[in-house]
N, C-alpha and C positions, 0 to 999 in steps of 0.2 A: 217562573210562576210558582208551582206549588215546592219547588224544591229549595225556595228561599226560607223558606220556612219547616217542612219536613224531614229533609233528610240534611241541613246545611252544619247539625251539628256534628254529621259523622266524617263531612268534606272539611270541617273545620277542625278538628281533631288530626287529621292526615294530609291538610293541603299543604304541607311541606313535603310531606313523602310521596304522593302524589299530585302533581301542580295541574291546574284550570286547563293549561294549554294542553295538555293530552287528551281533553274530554269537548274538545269545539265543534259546533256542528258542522257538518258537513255543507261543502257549498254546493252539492245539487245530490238526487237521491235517496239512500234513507237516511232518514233523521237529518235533513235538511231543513224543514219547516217545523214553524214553533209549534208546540202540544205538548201537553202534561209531560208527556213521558218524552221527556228529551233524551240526550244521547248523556246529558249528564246525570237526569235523573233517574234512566234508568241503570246505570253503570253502579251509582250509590246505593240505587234499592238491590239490585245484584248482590253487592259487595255486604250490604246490610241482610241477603237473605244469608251467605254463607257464613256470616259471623255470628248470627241470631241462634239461639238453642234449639228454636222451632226447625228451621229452612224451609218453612212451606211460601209459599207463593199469595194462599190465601193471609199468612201473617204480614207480608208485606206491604202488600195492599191494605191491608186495614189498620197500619200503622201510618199511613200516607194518606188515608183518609179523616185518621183519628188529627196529626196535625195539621192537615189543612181546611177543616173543620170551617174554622174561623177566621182561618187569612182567606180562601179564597173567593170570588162571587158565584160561584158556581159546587156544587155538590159533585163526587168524583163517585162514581161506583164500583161499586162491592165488587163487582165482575174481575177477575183477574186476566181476562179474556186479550184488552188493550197493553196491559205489562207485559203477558205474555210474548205477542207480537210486539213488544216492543227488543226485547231479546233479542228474539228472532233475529230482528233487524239490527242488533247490534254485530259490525263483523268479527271475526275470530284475529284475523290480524289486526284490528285497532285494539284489541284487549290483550294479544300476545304485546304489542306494544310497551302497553301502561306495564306488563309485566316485568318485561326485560329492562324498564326503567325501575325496579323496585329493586329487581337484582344486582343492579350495577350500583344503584345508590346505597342500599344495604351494605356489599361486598366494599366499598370505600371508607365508609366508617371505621371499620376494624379488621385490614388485611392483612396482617401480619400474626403471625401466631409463633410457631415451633421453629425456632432458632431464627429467627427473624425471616421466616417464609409463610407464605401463602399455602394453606393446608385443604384441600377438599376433597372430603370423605363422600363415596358411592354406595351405591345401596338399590335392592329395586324392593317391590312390592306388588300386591296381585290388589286389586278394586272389581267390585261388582255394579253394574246398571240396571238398567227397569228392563224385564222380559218382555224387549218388544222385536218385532219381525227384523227392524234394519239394525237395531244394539247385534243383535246373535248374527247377524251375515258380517259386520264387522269385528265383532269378539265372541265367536262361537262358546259354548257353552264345553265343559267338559265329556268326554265321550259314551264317560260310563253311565251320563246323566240320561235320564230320558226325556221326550218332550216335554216342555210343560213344566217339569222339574227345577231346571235349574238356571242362570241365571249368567248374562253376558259377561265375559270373564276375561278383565282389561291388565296390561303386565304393563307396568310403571318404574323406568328407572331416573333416579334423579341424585342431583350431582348437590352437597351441601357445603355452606362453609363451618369448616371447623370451631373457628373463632364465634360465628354469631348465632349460627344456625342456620340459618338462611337460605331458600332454595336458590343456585344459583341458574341449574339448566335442570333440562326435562326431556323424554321422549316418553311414547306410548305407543304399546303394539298387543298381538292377542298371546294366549298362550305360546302360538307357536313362533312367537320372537324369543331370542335368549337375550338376555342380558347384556351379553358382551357388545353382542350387535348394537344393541339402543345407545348403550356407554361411548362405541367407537364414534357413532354419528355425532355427539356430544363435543369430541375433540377440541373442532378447529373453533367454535364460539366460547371454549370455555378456558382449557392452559392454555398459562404465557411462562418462558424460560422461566426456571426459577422454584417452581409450583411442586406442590409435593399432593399425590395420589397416594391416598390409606381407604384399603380395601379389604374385604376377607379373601376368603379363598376363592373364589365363586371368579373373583376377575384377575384369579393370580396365574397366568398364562407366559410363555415366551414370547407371543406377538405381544403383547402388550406391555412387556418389559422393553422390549426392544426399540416400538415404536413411537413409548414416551418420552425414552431418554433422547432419542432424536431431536426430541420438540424440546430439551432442556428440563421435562417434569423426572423427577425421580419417584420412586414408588415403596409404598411401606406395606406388605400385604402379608398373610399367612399362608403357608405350606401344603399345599392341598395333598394329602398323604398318597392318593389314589389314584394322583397323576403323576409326581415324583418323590422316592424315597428321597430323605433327607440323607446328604451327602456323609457319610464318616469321617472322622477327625482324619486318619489314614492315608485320605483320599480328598483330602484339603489342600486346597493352593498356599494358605498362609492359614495360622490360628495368632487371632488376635487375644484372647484371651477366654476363660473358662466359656465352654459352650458358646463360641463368640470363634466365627470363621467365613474368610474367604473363600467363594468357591466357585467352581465352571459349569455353566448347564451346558450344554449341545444343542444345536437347534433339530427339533424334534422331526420326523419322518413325513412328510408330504402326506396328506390323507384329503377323499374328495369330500369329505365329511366336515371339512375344515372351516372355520366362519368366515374367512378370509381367500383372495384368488391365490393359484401357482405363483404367478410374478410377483406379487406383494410376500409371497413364502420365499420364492429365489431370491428378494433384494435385503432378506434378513442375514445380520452378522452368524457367522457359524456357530459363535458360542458367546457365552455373555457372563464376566464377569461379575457375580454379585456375592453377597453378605446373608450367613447365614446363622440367626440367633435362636436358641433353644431358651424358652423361657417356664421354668418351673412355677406350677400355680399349688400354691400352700393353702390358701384361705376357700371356706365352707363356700358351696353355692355355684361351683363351677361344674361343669359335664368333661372337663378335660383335668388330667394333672400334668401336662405339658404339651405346650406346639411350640411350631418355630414360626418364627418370621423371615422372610427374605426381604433383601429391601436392598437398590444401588445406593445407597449412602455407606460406603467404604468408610470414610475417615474416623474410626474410635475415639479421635481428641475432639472432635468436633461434634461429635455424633455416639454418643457414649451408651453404651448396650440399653443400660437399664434405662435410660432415656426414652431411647425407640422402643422398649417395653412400656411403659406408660403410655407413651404415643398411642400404639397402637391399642389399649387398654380404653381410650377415648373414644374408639372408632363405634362403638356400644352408644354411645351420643346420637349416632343416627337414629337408631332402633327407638329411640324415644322421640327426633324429630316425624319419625315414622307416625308415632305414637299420637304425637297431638293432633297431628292431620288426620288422622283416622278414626281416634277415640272421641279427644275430645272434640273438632270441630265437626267428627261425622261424615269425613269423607271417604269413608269406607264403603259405604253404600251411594251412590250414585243417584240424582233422583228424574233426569230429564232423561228423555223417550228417541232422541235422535242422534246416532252422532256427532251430531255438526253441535248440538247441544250439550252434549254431553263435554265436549272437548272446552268449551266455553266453562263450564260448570266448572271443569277441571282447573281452569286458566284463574278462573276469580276466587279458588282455595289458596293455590298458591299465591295470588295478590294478596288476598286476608292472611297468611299468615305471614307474608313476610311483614305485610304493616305493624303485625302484631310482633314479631323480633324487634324491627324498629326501634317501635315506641319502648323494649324492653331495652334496648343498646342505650337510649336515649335515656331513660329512669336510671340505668346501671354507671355511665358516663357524670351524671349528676351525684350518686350517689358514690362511685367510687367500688360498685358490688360486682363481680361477673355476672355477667350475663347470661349463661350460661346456667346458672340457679339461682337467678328470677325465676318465679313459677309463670308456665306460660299459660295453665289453666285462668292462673291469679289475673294474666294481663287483661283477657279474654273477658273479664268476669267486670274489671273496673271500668274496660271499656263501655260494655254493656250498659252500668250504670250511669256511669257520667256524661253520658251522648245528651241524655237526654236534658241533662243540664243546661247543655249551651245551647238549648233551644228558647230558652224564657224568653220572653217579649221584652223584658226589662232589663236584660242583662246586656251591659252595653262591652265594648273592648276592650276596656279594660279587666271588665271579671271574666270576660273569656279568656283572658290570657293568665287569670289568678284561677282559675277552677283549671287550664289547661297544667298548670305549675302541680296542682295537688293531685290529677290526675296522675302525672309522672311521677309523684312523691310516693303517691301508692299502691303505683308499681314495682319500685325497690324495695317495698316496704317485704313484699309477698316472696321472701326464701325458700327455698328449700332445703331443708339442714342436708349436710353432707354427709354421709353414710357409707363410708369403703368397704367393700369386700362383705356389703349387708346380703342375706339370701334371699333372693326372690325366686319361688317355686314357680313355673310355671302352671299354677290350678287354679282351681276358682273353688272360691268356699262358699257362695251363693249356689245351689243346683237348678238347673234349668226345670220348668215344667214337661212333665214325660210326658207328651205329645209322640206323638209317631209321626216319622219323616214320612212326605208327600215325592211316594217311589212310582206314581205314575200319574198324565193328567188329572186336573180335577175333576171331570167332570166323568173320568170312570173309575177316580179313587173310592176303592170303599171302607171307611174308617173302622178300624177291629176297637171292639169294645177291650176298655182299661180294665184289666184283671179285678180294680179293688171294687167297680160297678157290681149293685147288684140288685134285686126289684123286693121290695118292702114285700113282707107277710101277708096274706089277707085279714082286714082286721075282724 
C-alpha cells in the first residue's frame, strides 16, 4: 500500500543487497495481516530513520505521509503512535537475520586482502542510551555518577573487514564485560582456517594466541608493555633480521581472575612460539616512538617485516569505521527507551551502514578506486539525495536503473585525498558552551550563576 510509493525508492536503491524474501509477512502473529505498516514498511522506515540526519520517529512519519499524500485513499496520521508499535512488533531475530545476510554478502565481495588472506581487524567501543529505569538495570550507569546524572552505559565489540569495512560480527554487554570476553563469543560464527586477526594491544593475550592458531587464524597485534617486556635480542630463539625475532612466551600462571576456566588454562601449549617486531615511528603525530608487534607469521620471505609494519599501521582503519557509525550516522547516542529496542536500533545501524559500504565496494569495483577512500560521509549524503529520485510517478525502469548508474558514479566520485603520517591532534577548536555539569538530579540541582552575569545599574 503506501510503501509502493513512499519508501520504494530506498528498497530500490538496496533490493540487491537486501532481497524481498527477507522482509515477507508472516503467516500468523505479528505483522501477519495487511496495514500500512507492514513488516516491510516498517523495516524501510526503520532503515530510513537511521540513515536520515534527523533519526527522529516524528521525521519518518511525516515523510510517509508527505509521499503517500496522493497515492493513497486514505489520509495516514501524524501520530507516530501505529509506527511505533509497529517496531515493537518487529522481532530482533528477523532483523539480526537481514543483518547477517548483509555481512556475508559484503564480506564476499572482497575477501581477500593481505597476501591473499582474509584480514579482520577488532576493536570495541562504549555507546550511551535514554536514561530509563530498564536501559540502567541492563547497562548500569557509571559508579561515580549519581542518579539522575548519567546515562545507560553500553560496551560494543565488533569484528570488521579489513578490505571493505564492513561489520562482520558483534556482541554487546555493560561496562562490566571486557572485551576479550565479547571477542571470544564472536569465534566460532566468524574465523575460518586461513583468517588473519589484527588487533592492538587490549586482545594481545596468550589465550588468544594460542586458541586462534588452533582454529588456523594467525594474529597481528602489539605488545602490551605492562603485561610482557619485549624479549632481548640475547634471549631470542632466532634473529631474523634488524629488530626482527623469533621468540618463546611461557604460558602464563593460573590466576581465578582469569577470563577463561582452569581446563581451557590446562589444555594450553606450554609455550608458543612467535615473532617479534620492533617498529620505529619517525613521523610527527604519533604518542609513541616505537612498539612491537607480535604476530605467528614466522616466515620473513613471505611475510616481510616492513609489510607487517604497514599491516598493522591499517589497523587505525577501524578507529574511523568506529568513527562513521558514531559521528556521522549518530550512533553514539542511543535513542529508544527499552532494551529490547535499543538492541533493534543497534541491529539496523549496522544494516545501514553496511549498505552504505556496499553501495561504496560497488561505485569503487566500477570505478576502479579503493574503497576504502570513498568518502563514506560522501556515500551517505548521495544516498540521501537520490532516494528521492526514484520515487517520481514518471519515471519508469529504465531511468531507474540510469539514475541508479549515477548514483554509483557519484559515489566514486567523493575521495578522500590520501594524507600519510598527516597530524591529527586529538582537540577541538570549536569550545563547548561553559554550562556546568548536572552533578545531581534535576530536580534538586541548583544552577550557580556564570561569573560573567551580572544585574544592570539603576537607571
Amino acid at each position: 500500500m503506501a510503501r509502493t510509493r513512499s519508501l520504494e525508492q530506498l528498497s530500490t536503491c538496496l533490493e540487491e543487497f537486501i532481497p524481498e524474501h527477507l522482509l515477507v509477512q508472516n503467516a500468523s502473529g505479528k505483522h501477519s495481516r495487511s496495514r500500512i505498516f507492514t513488516k516491510q514498511t516498517t523495516f524501510w522506515a526503520f532503515l530510513s530513520q537511521v540513515i536520515n540526519a534527523d533519526g527522529g520517529c516524528s521525521e519518518v512519519v511525516s515523510k510517509l505521509r508527505a509521499f503517500a499524500a496522493l497515492k493513497c485513499p486514505f489520509a495516514i496520521s501524524p501520530s507516530t503512535g501505529a509506527y511505533c508499535s509497529a517496531r515493537k512488533n518487529v522481532l530482533k531475530e528477523e532483523i539480526k537475520t537481514v543483518f547477517d545476510h548483509t555481512a556475508e554478502t559484503l564480506d564476499k565481495m572482497e575477501r581477500r586482502d593481505f597476501c591473499d588472506r582474509r584480514v579482520i581487524v577488532v576493536d570495541g567501543t562504549g555507546l550511551t542510551a535514554p536514561d530509563t529505569k530498564d536501559n540502567q538495570e541492563k547497562w548500569p550507569q557509571q559508579k561515580q555518577q549519581q542518579v539522575g546524572c548519567g546515562f545507560p552505559s553500553l560496551r560494543v565489540c565488533a569484528c570488521f573487514s579489513l578490505k571493505t569495512g564492513g561489520v562482520l560480527s558483534y556482541r554487546t554487554g555493560n561496562k562490566r564485560s571486557h572485551e576479550l570476553r565479547l571477542f571470544r563469543d564472536q569465534w566460532d560464527d566468524l574465523f575460518q582456517p586461513g583468517d588473519i586477526n589484527l588487533a592492538d594491544k587490549m586482545f594481545s593475550s596468550y589465550f588468544e594466541f594460542a586458541m586462534l592458531l588452533k582454529r588456523g587464524v594467525d594474529s597481528v597485534v602489539t605488545q602490551p608493555a605492562h603485561k610482557r617486556r619485549p624479549i632481548a635480542e640475547e634471549n631470542a630463539v632466532k634473529k631474523l633480521g634488524g629488530n626482527d625475532l623469533i621468540v618463546v612466551w611461557k604460558k602464563p600462571v593460573w590466576s581465578k581472575k582469569a577470563a577463561y576456566s582452569r581446563e581451557e588454562w590446562e589444555a594450553l601449549p606450554q609455550t608458543l612460539t612467535l615473532r617479534q617486531i620492533k617498529v620505529d615511528v619517525t613521523a610527527n603525530g604519533f604518542r609513541v616512538k616505537s612498539f612491537y608487534i607480535i604476530t605467528t607469521l614466522l616466515n620473513p620471505d613471505e611475510y616481510p617485516a616492513n609489510d607487517l609494519a604497514e599491516l598493522y599501521l591499517r589497523r587505525w582503519e577501524v578507529e574511523l569505521n568506529f568513527d562513521d557509525l558514531k559521528t556521522t550516522m549518530g550512533m553514539d547516542e542511543l535513542r529508544c527507551k527499552t532494551p529490547d529496542m535499543v538492541e533493534k536500533e543497534l541491529l539496523m545501524y549496522f544494516i545501514a551502514y553496511n549498505a552504505a559500504r556496499w553501495m561504496i565496494c560497488k561505485a569503487a569495483g566500477t570505478s576502479g578506486a579503493d574503497p576504502m577512500r570513498i568518502s563514506f560521509k560522501g556515500a551517505l549524503q548521495e544516498l540521501r539525495n537520490w532516494e528521492g529520485q526514484l520515487n517520481h510517478p514518471k519515471t519508469t525502469q529504465q531511468d531507474k536503473r540510469k539514475l541508479i548508474a549515477e548514483l554509483y558514479r557519484g559515489i566514486a566520485l567523493k575521495i578522500v585525498p590520501l594524507r600519510p603520517n598527516r597530524k591529527e591532534p586529538r582537540c577541538l577548536k570549536r569550545r563547548p558552551k561553559p554550562y556546568q555539569l548536572l552533578t545531581e538530579h534535576r530536580s534538586t540541582m541548583n544552577e550557580t550563576k556564570h561569573r560573567d552575569k551580572y544585574r544592570a545599574k539603576a537607571a
